[in-house]
C-alpha positions as CSV (number, residue, x, y, z in Angstrom):
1,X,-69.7,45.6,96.5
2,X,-68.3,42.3,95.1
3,X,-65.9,44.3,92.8
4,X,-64.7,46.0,95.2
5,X,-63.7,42.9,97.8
6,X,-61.7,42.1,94.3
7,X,-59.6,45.1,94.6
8,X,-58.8,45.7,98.1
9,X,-55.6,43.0,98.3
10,X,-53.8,44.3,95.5
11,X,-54.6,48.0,96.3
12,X,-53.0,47.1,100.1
13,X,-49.8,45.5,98.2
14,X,-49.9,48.6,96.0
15,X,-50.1,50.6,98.5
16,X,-47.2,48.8,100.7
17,X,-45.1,49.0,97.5
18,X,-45.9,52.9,97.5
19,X,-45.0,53.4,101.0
20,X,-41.5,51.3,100.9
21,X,-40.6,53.8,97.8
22,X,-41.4,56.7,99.5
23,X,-39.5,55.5,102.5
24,X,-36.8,54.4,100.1
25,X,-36.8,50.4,101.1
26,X,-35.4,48.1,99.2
27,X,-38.7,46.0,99.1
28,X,-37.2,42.6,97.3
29,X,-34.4,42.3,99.8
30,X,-37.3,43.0,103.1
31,X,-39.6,40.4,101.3
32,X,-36.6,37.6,101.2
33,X,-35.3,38.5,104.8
34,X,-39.5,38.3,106.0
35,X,-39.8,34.9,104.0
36,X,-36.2,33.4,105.2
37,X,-37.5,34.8,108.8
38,X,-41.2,33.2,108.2
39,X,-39.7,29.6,107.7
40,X,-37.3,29.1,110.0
41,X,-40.0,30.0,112.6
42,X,-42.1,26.9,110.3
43,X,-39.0,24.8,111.0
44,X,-38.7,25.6,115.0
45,X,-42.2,25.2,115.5
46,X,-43.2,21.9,113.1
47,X,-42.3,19.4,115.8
48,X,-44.2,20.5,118.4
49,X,-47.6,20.7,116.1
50,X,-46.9,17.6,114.7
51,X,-46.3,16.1,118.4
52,X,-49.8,17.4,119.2
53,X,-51.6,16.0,116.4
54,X,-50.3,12.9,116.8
55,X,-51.2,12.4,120.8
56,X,-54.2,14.3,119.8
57,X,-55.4,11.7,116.9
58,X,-54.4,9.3,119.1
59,X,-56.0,10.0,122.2
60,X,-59.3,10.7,120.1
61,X,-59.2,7.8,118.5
62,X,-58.7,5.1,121.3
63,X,-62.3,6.0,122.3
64,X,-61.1,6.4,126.1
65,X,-62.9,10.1,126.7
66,X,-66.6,8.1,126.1
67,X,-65.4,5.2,128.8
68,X,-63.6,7.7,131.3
69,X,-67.2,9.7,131.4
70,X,-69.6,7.2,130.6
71,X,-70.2,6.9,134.4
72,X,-72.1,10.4,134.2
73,X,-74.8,8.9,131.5
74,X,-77.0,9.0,134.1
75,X,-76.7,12.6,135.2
76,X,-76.3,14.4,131.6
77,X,-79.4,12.2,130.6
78,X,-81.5,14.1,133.4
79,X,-80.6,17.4,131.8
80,X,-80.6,16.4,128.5
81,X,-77.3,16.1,127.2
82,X,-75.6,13.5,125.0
83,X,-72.5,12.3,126.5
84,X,-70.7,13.5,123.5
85,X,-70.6,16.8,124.6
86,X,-68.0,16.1,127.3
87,X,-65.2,14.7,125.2
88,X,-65.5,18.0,123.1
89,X,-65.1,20.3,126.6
90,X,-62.3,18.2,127.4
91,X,-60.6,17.8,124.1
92,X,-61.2,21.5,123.5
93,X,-57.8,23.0,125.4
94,X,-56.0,20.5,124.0
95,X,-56.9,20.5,120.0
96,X,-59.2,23.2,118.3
97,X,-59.6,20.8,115.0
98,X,-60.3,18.1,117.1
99,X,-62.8,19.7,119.2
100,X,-64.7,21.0,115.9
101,X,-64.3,17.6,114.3
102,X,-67.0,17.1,117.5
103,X,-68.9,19.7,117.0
104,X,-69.3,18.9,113.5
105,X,-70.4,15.4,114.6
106,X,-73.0,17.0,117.1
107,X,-74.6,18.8,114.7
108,X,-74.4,16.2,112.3
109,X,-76.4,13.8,115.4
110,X,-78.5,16.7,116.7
111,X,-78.8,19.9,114.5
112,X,-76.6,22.8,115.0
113,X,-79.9,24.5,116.7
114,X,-80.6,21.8,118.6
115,X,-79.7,22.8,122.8
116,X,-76.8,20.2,122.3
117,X,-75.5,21.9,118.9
118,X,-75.8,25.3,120.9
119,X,-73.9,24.1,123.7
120,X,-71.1,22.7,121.5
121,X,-71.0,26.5,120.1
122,X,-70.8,28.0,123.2
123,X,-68.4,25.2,124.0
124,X,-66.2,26.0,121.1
125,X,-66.4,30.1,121.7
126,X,-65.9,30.1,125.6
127,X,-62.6,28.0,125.5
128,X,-59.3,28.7,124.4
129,X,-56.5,25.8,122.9
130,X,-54.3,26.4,125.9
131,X,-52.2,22.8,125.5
132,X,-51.6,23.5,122.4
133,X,-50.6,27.4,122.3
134,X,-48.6,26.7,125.3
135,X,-46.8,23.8,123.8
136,X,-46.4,25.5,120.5
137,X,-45.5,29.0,121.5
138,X,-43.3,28.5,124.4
139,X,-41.7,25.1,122.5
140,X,-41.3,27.6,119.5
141,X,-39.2,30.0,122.0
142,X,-37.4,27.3,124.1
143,X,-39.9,28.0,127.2
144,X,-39.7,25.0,130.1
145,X,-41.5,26.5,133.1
146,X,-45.0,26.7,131.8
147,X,-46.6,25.5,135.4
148,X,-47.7,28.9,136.3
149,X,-49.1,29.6,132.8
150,X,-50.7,25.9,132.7
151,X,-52.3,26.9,135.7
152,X,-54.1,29.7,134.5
153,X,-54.8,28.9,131.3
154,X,-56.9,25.2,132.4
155,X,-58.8,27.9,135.3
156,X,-60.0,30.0,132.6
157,X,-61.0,26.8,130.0
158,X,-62.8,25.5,133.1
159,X,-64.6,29.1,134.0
160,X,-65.3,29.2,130.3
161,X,-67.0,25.6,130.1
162,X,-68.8,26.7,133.3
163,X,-69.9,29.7,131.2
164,X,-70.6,27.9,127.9
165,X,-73.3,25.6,130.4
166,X,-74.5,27.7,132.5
167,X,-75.5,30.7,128.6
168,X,-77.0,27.5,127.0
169,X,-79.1,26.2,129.5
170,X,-79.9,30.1,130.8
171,X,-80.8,31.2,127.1
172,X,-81.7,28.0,125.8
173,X,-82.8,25.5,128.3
């Protein structure tokens, strides 16, 4: 089987190579206009990634998440959960990296089968990166009334945090 997963890329390119022949394409000319194509997209979409790692980075880094919830300690100690989980459901729409940099430090604290390091799973499966495909997708295309899409987006990251809770305590509480 592991000699096969070695051929199975270059029998696809063969096999595109075969079909742009057949089909009479010149394939070096596609390949240059796909590449020239491929980068310019890189070059209209680099500034808004690198805007959103940088308030991202910076937000995460300021420590404000732990003092804007450290007022429910007392409620997430009663169920049994570190207040480290709630920067992670709140970080999540924004960043995906960032929220698995904290899941990675969960498991790292907890175990990753630990009901925290399941929660942060759930966590990282029931949400989506809405800030950041909204901002990179629609910045890519020149987008500027996202309000409706915003909307919905941050309803279904907030159903899907619901969800994450309410699986992890229902399957492993």
């Amino acid at each position: 089987m592991f000699q096969l997963s070695n051929y199975i890329v270059p029998i696809f390119v063969l096999g595109i190579v075969l079909y742009a022949f057949k089909k009479k394409v010149n394939i070096y000319e596609s390949f240059l206009a796909g590449a020239k194509e491929g980068l310019i997209t890189t070059f209209k979409i680099a500034p808004a990634v690198i805007a959103m790692v940088f308030v991202t980075n910076i937000f995460l880094n300021s420590k404000f998440l732990e003092f804007l919830f450290s007022f429910l300690t007392p409620t997430l100690n009663r169920f049994g959960i570190p207040l480290s989980i709630l920067p992670m459901a709140f970080v999540r729409p924004i960043s995906g990296t960032a929220s698995l940099a904290i899941m990675t430090n969960i498991f790292q604290m907890y175990g990753p089968d630990s009901f925290v390091g399941r929660l942060a799973s759930n966590l990282q499966g029931c949400t989506d990166t809405t800030i950041y495909v909204l901002a990179l997708y629609f910045g890519s295309i020149r987008v500027t009334k996202t309000k409706h899409a915003l909307q919905a987006g941050l309803f279904a990251d907030f159903m899907g945090i619901l969800a994450a809770f309410l699986i992890t305590f229902l399957f492993f509480g």
